[in-house]
C-alpha positions as CSV (number, residue, x, y, z in Angstrom):
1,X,0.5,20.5,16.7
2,X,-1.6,18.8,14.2
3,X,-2.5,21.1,11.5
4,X,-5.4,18.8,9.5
5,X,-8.8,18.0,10.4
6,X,-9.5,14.7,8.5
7,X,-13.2,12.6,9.2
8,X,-12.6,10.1,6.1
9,X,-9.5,7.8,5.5
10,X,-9.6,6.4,1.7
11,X,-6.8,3.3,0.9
12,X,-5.3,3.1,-2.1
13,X,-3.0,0.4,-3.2
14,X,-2.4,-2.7,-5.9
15,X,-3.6,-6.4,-5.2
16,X,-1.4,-7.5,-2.7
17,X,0.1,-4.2,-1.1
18,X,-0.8,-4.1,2.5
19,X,-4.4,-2.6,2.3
20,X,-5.7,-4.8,4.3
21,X,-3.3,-4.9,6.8
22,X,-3.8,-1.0,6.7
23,X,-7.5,-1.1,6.8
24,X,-7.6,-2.9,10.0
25,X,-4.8,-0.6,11.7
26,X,-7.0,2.4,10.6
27,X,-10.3,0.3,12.0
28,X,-9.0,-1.2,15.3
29,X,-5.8,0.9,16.2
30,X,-6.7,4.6,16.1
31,X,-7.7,6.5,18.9
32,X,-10.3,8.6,16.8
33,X,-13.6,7.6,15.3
34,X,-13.0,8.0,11.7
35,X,-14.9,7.3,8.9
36,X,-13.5,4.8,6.2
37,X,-15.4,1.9,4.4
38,X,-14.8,-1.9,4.7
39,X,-11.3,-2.7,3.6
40,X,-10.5,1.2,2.9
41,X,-12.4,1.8,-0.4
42,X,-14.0,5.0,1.2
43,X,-14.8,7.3,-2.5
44,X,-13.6,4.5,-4.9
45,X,-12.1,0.9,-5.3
46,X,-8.6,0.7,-3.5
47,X,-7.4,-0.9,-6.7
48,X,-8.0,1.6,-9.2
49,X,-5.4,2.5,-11.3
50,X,-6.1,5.5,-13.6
51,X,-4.4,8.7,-12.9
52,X,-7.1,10.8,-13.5
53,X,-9.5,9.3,-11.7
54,X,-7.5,8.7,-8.2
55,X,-6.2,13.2,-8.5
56,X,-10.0,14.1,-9.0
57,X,-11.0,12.3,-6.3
58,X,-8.4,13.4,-4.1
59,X,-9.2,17.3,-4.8
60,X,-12.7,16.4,-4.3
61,X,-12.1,15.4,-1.3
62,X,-10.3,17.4,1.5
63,X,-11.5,16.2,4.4
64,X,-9.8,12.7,3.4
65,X,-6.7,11.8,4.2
66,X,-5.6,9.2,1.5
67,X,-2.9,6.9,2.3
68,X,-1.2,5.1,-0.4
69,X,0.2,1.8,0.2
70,X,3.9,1.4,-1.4
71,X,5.1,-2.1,-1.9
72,X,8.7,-2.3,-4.1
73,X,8.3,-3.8,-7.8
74,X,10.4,-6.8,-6.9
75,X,8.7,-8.0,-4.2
76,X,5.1,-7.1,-5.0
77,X,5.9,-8.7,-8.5
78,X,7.1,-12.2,-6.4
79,X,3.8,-12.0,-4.1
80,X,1.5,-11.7,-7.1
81,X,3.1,-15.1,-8.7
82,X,1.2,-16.5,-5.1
83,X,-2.9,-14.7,-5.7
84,X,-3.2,-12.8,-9.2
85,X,-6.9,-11.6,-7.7
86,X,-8.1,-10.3,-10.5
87,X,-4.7,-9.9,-12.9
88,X,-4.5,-11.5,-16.1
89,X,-0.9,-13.3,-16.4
90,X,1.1,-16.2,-16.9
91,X,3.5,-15.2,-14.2
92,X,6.5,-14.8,-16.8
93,X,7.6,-10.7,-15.7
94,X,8.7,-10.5,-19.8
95,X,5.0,-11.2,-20.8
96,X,2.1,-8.9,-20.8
97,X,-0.9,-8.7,-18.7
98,X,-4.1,-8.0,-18.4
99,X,-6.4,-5.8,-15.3
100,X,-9.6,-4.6,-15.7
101,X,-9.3,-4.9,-19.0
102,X,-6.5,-3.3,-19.8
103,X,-3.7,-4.5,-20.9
104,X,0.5,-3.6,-19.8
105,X,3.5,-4.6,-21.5
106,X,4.8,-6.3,-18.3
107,X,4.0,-6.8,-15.3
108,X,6.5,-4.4,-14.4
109,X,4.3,-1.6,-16.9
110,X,1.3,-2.0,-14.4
111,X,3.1,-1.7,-10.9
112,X,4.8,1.6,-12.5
113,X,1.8,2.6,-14.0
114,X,-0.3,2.6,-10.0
115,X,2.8,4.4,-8.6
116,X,3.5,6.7,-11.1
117,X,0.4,8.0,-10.1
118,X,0.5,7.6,-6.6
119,X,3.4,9.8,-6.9
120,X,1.5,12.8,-8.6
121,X,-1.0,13.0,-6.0
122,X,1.4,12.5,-3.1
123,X,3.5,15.6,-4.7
124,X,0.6,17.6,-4.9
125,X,-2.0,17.7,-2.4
126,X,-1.4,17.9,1.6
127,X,-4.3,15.4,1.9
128,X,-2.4,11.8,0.2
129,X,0.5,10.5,2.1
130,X,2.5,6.7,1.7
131,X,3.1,4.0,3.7
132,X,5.7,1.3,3.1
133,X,4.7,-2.8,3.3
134,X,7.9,-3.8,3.9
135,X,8.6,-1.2,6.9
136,X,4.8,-1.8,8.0
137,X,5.2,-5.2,9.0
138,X,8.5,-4.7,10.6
139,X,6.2,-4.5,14.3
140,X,9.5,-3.3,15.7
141,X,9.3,-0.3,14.3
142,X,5.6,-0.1,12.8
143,X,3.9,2.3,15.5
144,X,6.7,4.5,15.6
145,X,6.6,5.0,11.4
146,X,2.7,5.1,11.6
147,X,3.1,7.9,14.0
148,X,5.5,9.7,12.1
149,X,3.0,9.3,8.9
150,X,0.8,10.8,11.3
151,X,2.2,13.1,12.7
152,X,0.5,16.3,10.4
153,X,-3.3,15.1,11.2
154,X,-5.4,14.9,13.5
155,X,-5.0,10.9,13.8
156,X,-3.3,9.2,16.3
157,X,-2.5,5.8,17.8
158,X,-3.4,3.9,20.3
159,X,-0.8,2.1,22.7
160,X,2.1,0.1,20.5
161,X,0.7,-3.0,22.3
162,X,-2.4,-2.9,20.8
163,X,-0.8,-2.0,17.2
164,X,1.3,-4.9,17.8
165,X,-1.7,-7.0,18.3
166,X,-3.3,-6.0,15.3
167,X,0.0,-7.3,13.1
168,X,0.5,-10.3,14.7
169,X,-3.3,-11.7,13.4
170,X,-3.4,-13.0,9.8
171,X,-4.5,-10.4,7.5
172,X,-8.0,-11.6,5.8
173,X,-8.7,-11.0,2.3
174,X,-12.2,-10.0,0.4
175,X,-12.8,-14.2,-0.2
176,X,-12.2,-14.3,3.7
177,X,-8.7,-16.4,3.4
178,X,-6.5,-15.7,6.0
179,X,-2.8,-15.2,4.7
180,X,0.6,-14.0,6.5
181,X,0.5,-12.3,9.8
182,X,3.3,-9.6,10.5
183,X,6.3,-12.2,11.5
184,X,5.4,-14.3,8.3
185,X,5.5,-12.0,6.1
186,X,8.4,-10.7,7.6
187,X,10.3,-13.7,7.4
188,X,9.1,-14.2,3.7
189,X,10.5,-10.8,2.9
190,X,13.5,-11.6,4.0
191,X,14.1,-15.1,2.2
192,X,13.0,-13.3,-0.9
193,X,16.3,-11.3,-0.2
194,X,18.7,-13.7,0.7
195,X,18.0,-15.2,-2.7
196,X,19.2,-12.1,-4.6
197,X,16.2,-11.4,-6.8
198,X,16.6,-7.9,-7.6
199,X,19.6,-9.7,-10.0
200,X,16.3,-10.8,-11.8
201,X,14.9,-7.5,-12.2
202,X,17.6,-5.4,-13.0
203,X,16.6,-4.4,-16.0
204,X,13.1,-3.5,-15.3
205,X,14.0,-1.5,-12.3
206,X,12.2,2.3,-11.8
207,X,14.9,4.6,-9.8
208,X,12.6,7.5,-9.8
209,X,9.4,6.0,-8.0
210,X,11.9,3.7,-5.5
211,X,13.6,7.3,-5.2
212,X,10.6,9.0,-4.5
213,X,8.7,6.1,-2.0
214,X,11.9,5.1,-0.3
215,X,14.0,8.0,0.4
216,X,11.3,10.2,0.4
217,X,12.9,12.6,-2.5
């Protein structure tokens, strides 16, 4: 039984985390007509970072579900080296950089700093839930997650087929680029892991936001 009515989806997610991918699965694969804004910034920009600002929204808005997208440091680090958007950095992960102005330590300091509090409003309200990039474009296994993710609304899915579909087209970004489809990025994922670079990370590593995102604790 589902057991919430949602009518808005809001997206929230760094540069290079899936949102895209996501906005199109909420635009093209559910079975409901739901309301969410081009590229999933329903309330506020997808990309906004400060804590307080992404929990007041959420408790200002119950009837949206919020779905934050969850990409592990190492490899969202490695993807930004390829499109900084709108980041500030030289791509050396012991240097600072810059977003909107702000500035982090590392770039390590501004991915823990969006899921740090991505994690607050996923541990409190009913209304915020998490997807995972790297387990999203797995299409093996995608429409059964999503409708796990689901499972608690009153979303749901259309055929796997047609969720399939959806992955295997090139994602396009806001400058209407086209980058990796599913099986790309896929195949880039796992390149990045036969080359061992969480042994360049090691040291920057966060065990309580993989904890939380990745085993769900």
């Amino acid at each position: 039984m589902k057991s919430q009515n949602y009518k808005n989806v809001q997206i929230f997610g760094p540069f290079n985390s899936g949102t895209n991918l996501l906005a199109r699965i909420i635009r093209y694969g559910l079975s409901e007509q739901i309301n969410m804004k081009t590229a999933g910034g329903t309330h506020i920009c997808k990309h906004t970072v400060k804590a307080n600002v992404l929990e007041e929204t959420v408790k200002k808005n119950k009837e949206t579900l919020f779905i934050c997208m969850y990409r592990p440091a190492i490899f969202w680090i490695e993807s930004m080296k390829n499109n900084l958007y709108d980041l500030e950095w030289d791509t050396n992960i012991k240097n600072p950089c810059i977003l909107k102005d702000v500035k982090y330590e590392t770039i390590f300091h501004l991915h823990k700093a969006y899921y740090e509090a991505y994690k607050q409003i996923c541990s409190k309200y009913s209304n915020v839930i998490w997807l995972e990039y790297n387990i999203l474009i797995n299409k093996e296994i995608a429409y059964h997650y999503l409708n796990n993710k689901l499972a608690k609304t009153n979303l749901t899915l259309k055929s796997k087929e047609k969720i399939t579909s959806i992955l295997e087209k090139p994602t396009k970004n806001p400058n209407k680029e086209y980058g990796r489809n599913c099986d790309q990025a896929l195949t880039y994922l796992q390149q990045l892991k036969q080359k061992t670079i969480e042994n360049r990370y090691t040291y920057i590593l966060s065990p309580e936001i993989s904890k939380f995102f990745e085993l769900g604790i």
